[in-house]
C-alpha positions as CSV (number, residue, x, y, z in Angstrom):
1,X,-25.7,8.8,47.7
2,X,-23.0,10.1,50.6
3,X,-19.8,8.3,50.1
4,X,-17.4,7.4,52.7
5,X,-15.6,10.2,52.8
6,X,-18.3,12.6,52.7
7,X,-19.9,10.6,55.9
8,X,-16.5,11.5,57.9
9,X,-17.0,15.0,57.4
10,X,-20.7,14.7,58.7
11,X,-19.6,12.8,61.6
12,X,-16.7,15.6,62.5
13,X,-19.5,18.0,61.7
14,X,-22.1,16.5,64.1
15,X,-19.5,15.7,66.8
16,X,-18.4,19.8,66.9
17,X,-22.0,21.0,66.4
18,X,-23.5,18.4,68.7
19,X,-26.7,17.9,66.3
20,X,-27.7,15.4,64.1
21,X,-27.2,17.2,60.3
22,X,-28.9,16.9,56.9
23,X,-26.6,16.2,53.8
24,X,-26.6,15.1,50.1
25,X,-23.8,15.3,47.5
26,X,-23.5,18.4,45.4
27,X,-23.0,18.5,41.8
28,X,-19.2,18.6,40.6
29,X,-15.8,16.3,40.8
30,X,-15.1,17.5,44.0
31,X,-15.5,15.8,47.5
32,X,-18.6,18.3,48.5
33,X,-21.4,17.7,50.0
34,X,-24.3,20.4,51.1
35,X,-25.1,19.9,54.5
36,X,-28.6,21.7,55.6
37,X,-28.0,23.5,59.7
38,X,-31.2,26.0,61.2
39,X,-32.5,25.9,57.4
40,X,-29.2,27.0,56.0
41,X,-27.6,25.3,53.2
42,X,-23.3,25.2,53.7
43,X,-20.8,23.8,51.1
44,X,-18.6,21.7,52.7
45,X,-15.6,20.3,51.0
46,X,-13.6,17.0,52.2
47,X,-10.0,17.2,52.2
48,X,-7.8,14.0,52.5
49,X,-4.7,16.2,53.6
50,X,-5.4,19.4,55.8
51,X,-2.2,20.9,54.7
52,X,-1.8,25.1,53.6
53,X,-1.6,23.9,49.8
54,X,-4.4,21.9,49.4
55,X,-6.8,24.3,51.9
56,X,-5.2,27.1,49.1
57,X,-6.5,25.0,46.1
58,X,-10.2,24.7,47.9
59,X,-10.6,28.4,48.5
60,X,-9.3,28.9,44.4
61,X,-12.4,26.9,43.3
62,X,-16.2,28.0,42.1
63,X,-17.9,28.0,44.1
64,X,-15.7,28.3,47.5
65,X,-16.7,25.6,50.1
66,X,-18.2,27.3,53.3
67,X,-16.8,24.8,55.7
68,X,-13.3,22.6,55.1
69,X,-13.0,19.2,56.8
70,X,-9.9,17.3,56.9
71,X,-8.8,13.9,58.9
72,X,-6.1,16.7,60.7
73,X,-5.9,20.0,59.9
74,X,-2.2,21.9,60.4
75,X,-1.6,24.7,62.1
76,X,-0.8,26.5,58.8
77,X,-3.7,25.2,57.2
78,X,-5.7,26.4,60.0
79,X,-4.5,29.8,59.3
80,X,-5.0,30.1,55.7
81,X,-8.8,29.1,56.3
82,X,-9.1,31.7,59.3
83,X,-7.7,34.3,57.2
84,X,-9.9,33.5,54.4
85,X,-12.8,33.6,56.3
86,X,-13.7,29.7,55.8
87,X,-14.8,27.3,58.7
88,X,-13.1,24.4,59.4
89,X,-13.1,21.2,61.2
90,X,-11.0,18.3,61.9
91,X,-11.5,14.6,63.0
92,X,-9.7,15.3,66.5
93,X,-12.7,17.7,67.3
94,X,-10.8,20.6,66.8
95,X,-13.2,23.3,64.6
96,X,-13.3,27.6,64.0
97,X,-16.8,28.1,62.4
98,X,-18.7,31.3,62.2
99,X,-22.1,30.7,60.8
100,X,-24.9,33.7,60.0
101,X,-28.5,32.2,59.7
102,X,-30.9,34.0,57.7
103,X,-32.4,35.8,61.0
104,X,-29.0,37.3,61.2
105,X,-27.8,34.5,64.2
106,X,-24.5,34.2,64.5
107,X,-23.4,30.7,65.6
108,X,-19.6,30.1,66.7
109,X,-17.8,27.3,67.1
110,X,-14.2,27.1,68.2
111,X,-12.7,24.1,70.1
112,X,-9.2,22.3,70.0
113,X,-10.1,18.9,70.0
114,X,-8.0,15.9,70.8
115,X,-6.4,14.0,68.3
116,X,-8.2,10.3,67.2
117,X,-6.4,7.1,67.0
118,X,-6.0,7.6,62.8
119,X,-8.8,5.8,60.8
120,X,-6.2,4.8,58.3
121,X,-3.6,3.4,60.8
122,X,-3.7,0.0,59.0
123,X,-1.4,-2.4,59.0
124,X,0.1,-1.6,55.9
125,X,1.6,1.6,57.0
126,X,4.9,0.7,59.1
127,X,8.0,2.0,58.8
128,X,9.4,-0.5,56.4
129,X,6.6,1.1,54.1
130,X,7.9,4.2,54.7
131,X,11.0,3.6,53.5
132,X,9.7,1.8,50.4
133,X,7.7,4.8,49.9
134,X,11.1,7.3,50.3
135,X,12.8,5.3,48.1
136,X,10.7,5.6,45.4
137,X,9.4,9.2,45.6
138,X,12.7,10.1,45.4
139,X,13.6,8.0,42.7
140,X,16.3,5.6,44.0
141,X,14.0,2.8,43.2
142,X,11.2,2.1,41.0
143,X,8.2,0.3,42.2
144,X,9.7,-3.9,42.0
145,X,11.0,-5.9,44.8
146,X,14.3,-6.3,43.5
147,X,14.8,-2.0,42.6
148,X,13.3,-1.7,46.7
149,X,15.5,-4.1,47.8
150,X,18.9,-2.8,46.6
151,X,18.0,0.7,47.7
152,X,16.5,0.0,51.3
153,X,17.7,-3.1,52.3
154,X,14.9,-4.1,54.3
155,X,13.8,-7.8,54.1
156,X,12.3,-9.3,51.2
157,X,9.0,-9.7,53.2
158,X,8.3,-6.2,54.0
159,X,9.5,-5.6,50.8
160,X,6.8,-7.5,49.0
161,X,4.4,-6.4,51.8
162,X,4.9,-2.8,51.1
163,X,4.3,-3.0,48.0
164,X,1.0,-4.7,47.8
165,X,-0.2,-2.4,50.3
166,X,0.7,0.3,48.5
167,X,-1.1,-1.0,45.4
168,X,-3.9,-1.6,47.5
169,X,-4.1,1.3,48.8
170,X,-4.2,2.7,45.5
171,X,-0.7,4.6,45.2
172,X,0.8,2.1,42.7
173,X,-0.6,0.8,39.8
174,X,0.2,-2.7,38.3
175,X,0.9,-4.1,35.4
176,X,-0.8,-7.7,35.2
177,X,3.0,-9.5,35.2
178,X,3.6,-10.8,38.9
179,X,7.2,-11.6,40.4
180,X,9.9,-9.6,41.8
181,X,10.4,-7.7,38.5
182,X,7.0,-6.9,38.2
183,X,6.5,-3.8,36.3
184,X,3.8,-1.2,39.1
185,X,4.5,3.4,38.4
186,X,3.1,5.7,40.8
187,X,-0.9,6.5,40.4
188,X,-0.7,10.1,41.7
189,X,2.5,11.2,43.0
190,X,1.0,14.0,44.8
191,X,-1.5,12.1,46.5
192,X,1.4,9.4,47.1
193,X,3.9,11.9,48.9
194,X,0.7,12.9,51.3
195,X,-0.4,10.0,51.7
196,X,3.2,9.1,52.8
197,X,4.2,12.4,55.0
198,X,0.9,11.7,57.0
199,X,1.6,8.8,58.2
200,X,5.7,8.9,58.5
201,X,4.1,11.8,61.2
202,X,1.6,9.4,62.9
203,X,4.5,7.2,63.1
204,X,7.2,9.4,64.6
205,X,9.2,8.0,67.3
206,X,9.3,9.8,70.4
207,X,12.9,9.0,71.0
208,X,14.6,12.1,71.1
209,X,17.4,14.4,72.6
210,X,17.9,17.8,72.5
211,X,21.5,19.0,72.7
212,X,23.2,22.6,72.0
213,X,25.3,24.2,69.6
214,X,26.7,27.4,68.8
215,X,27.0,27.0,65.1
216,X,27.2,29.7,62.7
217,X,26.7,28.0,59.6
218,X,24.6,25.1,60.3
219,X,25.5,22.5,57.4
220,X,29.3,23.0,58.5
221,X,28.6,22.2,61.8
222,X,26.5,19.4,60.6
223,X,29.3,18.1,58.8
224,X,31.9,18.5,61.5
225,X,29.3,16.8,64.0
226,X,28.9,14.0,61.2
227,X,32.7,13.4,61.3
228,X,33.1,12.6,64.7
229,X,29.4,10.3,65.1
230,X,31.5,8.4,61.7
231,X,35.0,8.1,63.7
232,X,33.0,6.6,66.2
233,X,31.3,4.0,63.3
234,X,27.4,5.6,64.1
235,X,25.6,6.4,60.6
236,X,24.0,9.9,60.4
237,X,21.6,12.4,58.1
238,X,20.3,15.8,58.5
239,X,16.8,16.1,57.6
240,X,14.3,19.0,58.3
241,X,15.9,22.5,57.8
242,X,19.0,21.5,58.3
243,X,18.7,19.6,54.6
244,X,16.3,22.0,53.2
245,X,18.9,24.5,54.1
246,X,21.0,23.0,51.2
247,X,18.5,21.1,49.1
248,X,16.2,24.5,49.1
249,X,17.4,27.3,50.7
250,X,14.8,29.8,52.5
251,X,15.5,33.4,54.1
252,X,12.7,32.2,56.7
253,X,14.8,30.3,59.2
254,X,12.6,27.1,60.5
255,X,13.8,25.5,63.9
256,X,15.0,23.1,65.2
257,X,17.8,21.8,63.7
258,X,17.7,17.8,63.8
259,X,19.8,15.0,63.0
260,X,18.9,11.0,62.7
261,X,21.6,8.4,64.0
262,X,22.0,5.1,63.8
263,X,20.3,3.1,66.8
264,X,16.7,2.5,68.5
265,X,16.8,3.3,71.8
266,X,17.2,6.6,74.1
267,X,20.8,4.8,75.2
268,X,21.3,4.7,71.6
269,X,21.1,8.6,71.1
270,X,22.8,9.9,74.0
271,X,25.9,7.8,72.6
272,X,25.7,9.5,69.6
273,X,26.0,12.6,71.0
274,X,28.7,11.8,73.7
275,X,30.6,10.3,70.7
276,X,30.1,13.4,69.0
277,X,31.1,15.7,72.2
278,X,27.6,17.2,72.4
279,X,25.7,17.8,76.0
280,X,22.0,17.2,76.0
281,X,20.3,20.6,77.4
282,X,16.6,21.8,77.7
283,X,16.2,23.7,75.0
284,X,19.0,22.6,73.2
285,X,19.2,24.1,69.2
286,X,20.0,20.7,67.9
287,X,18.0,18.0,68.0
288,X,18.9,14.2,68.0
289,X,16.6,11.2,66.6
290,X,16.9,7.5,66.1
291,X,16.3,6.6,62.1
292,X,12.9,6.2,61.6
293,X,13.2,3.4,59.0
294,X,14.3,0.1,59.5
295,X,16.3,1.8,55.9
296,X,19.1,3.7,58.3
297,X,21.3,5.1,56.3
298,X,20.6,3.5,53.1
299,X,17.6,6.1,52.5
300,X,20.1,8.7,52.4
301,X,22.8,10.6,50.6
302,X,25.9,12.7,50.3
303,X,25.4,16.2,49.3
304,X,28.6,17.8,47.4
305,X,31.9,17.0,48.0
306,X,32.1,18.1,51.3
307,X,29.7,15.4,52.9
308,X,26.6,17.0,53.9
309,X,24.9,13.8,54.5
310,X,20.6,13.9,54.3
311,X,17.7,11.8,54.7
312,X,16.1,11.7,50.8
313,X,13.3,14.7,50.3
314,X,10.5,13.0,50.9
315,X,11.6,12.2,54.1
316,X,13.1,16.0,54.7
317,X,9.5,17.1,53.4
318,X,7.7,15.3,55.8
319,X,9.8,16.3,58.6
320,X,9.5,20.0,57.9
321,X,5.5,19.4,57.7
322,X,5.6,18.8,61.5
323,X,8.1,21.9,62.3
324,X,5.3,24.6,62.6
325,X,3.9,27.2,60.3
326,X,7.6,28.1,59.2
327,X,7.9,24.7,58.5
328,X,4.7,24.4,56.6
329,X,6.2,26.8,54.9
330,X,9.6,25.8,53.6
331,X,8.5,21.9,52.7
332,X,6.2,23.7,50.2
333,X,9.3,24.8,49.0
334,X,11.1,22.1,48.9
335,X,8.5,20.6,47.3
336,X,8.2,23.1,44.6
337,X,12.1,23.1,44.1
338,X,12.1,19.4,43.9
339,X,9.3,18.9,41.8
340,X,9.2,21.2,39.0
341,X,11.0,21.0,36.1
């Protein structure tokens, strides 16, 4: 029987190959299926995050899928399957697959696609979820309405919401005591915190500003930029490399810098950075953004006695994801840093 997610990756298959395809499910826990082309039999292996780490796990495994398909394949994943000599394809279309039939035909397929509205874009996934979800990766709150409220303070509706969604959606498990107390822990957290960076990325404000800087040492001018946007009473974090910069340092340098402040609007932003005596610029090593949680500032927190403020990991982790193949690269890190014991 093909599952659900085994009849998205036929359906990105067909769409790229433009013909209808044979499948069944192959033997094994994993999310294969063998799909039948010009009498050829390929393994093809469902991811539900086309990120480097998990494209690394599928080429580890026995045997190795012939053809990866993820809802959205990144750029880094991209390149770990090119390099390994493993077709892809993605739900925006996008697909690099070299097939050899049996006569010794070569079929290629490379396109770049254009990227679907998100089959998962449900109404549980706003930012106030987001920000549940932040708060409890990171640990400054467990998984109860009252814990959520205290460290977000969002509204006791989206509170509530969040979390049922999140329990539906199978991230958090629950006890069978209801109420605002109610005991729910996280299912997977791995699956949680992709689950999460996906769609903090499909929900990414557009709002933005980019401003420049001549600073040496990044987290001091961070700092010294956070001083004057708090003179002026507008909250601020670092997130992307500027955070991982301190919360995990790299040699690779990852660009651009950004900084969230407090406000909604693109009048909002530029007052930040007149307050903080910046001039927005094309090209501009600095980046400003809105918060993307209805959280501000509560989400975040002070880094060493100097006041390094940051967004909370998951949040920098996501942000990083969406940063390029350096990028890719150093929330991996992060992670890792974060993460292990």
């Amino acid at each position: 029987m093909i599952m659900a997610h085994q009849e998205r990756a036929v359906g990105a298959l067909e769409a790229v190959l433009r013909t209808a395809l044979r499948a069944r499910s192959a033997e094994g826990p994993k999310r294969d299926l063998i799909v039948t082309l010009d009498d050829k039999d390929l393994l093809v292996r469902w991811l539900t995050v086309g990120w480097p780490q998990q494209v690394e796990e599928a080429l580890h495994d026995r045997p190795r899928p012939d053809v990866i398909v993820a809802p959205r394949m990144s750029p880094g994943a991209r390149a770990v399957a090119k390099k390994a000599g493993v077709g892809w394809v993605d739900e925006s279309g996008a697909a690099d697959i070299v097939i050899r039939d049996a006569s010794g035909t070569t079929i290629i397929i490379e396109t770049t696609g254009k990227p679907p509205v998100p089959l998962d874009s449900r109404v549980g996934w706003k930012p106030a979820t987001l920000a549940v979800c932040e708060a409890i990766l990171s640990g400054q709150a467990t998984p109860t309405v009252n814990s959520v409220l205290e460290a977000t303070g969002i509204s006791m509706g989206s509170a509530v919401t969040a979390l049922k969604f999140l329990e539906q959606d199978g991230h958090l498990v629950s006890s069978a005591a209801r109420g605002p107390s109610a005991a729910r822990r996280i299912a997977n957290p791995d699956e949680f915190l992709d689950a999460y960076a996906g769609a903090a990325e499909r929900l990414r404000s557009p709002i933005c500003i980019r401003v420049g800087v001549l600073w040496r040492d990044p987290p001091a001018g961070a700092i010294q930029t956070g001083q004057l946007l708090e003179a002026a009473g507008i909250d601020w974090a670092a997130t992307s490399a500027l955070s991982a910069s301190v919360l995990a340092p790299m040699q690779t340098e990852v660009a651009p810098l950004e900084i969230y402040v407090a406000g909604k609007t693109w009048s909002d932003v530029r007052r930040a950075a007149s307050a903080a005596g910046l001039q927005e610029m094309d090209g501009g090593r600095l980046v400003l953004r809105p918060f993307p949680t209805p959280a501000g500032a509560n989400v975040t927190e002070t880094i060493a006695a100097d006041g390094f403020r940051t967004v909370l990991w998951p949040r920098v982790y996501a942000d990083l994801r969406i940063s390029g193949v350096r990028g890719e690269d150093a929330a991996e890190h992060l992670r890792e840093e974060i993460t292990t014991p």
